[in-house]
PANU-325658 format. One line per 10 residues: their letters; for each residue x, y, z of C-alpha. Coordinates in pm, 1 decimal, m for minus. Layout:
A = X,Y,Z ~ ... $
***
This chain:
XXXXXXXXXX = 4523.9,m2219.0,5132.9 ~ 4835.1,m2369.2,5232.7 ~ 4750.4,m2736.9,5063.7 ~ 4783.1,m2529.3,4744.4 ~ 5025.4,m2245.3,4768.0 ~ 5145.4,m2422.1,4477.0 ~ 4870.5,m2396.6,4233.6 ~ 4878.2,m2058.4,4030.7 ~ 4562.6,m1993.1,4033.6 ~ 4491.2,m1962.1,4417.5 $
XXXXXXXXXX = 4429.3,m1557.9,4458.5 ~ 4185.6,m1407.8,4636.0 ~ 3892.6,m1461.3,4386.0 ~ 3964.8,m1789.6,4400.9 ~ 3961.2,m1887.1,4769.3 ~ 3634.5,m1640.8,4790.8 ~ 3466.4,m1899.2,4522.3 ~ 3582.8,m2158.3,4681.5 ~ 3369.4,m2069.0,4970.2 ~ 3148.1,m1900.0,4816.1 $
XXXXXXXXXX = 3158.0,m1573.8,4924.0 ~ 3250.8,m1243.6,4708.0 ~ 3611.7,m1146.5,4682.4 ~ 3515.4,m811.4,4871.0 ~ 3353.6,m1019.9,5189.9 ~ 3660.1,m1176.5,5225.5 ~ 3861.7,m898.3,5186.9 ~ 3630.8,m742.0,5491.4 ~ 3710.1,m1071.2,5674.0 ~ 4049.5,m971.5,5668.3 $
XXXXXXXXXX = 4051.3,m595.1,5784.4 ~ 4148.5,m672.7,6136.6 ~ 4451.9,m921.0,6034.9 ~ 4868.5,m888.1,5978.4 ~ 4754.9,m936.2,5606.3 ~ 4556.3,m915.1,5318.2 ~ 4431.1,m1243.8,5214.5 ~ 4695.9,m1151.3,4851.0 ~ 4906.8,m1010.0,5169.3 ~ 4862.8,m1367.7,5359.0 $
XXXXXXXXXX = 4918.6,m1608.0,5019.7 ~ 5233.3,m1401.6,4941.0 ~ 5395.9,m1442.1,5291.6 ~ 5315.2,m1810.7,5319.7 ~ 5479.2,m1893.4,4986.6 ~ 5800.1,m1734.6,5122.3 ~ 5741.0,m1903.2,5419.3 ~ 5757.0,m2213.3,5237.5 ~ 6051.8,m2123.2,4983.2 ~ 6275.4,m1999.0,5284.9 $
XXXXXXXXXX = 6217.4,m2332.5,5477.0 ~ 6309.0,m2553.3,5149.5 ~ 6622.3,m2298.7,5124.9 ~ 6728.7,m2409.6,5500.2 ~ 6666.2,m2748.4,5416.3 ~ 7005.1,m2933.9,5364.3 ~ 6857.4,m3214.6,5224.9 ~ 6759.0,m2952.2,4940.0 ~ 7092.8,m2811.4,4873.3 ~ 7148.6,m2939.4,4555.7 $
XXXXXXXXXX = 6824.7,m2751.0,4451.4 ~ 6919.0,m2371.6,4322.9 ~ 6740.0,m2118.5,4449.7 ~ 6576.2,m2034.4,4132.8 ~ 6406.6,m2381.9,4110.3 ~ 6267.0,m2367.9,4483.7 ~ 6132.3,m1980.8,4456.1 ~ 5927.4,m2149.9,4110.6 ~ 5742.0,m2374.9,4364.8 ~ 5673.2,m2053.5,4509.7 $
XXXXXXXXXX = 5559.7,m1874.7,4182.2 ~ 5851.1,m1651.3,4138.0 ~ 6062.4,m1583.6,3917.3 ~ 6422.5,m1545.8,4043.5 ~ 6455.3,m1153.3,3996.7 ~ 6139.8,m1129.8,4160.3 ~ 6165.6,m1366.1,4403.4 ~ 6495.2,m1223.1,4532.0 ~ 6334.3,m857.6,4566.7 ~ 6069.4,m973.2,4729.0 $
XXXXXXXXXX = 6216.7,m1216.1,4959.0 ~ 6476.6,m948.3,5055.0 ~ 6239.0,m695.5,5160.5 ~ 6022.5,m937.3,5355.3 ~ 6290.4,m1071.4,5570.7 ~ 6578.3,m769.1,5519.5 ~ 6808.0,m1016.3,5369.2 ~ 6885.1,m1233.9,5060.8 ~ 6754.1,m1560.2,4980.6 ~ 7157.4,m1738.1,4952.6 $
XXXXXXXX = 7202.7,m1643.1,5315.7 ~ 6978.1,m1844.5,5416.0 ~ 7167.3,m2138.9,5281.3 ~ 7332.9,m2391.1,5518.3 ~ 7691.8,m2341.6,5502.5 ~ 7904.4,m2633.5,5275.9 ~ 7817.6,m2964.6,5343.1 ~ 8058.4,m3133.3,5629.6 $
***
């Protein structure tokens, strides 16, 4: 899942098909986890926007183009992002550049 957190099309049908299992099955699979498998893709592209925002080396990058690799738009993204980690996505910016 995490090779392509970037493709649009990865949901929960589509990782079930991909090994080839129905969508419910692998729901089931996930009853005893932190997440739904939606629950798990979700968290792991914010997992991977909010380490590209730390990066410094991607600073240049706004905030709206890093949440797209992500799938979000920036409205969205910012909701989302605030209520899984309780704050918003600029403070986890590295301060100005020394």
């Amino acid at each position: 899942m995490r090779a392509h957190l970037g493709d649009p099309w990865l949901s929960l049908a589509g990782v079930a098909a991909a090994h080839r299992m129905s969508a419910r099955t692998l729901d089931r699979l996930f009853t005893d986890q932190p997440w739904s498998v939606s629950g798990l893709i979700r968290h792991e592209r914010l997992e991977a926007v909010r380490r590209d925002l730390e990066d410094p080396a991607k600073r240049h990058r706004g905030v709206a183009v890093l949440a797209a690799v992500g799938l979000f738009d920036a409205a969205h993204f910012s909701r989302v992002f605030r209520q899984h980690y309780g704050y918003p996505p600029s403070r986890t910016r590295p301060g100005p550049a020394e």
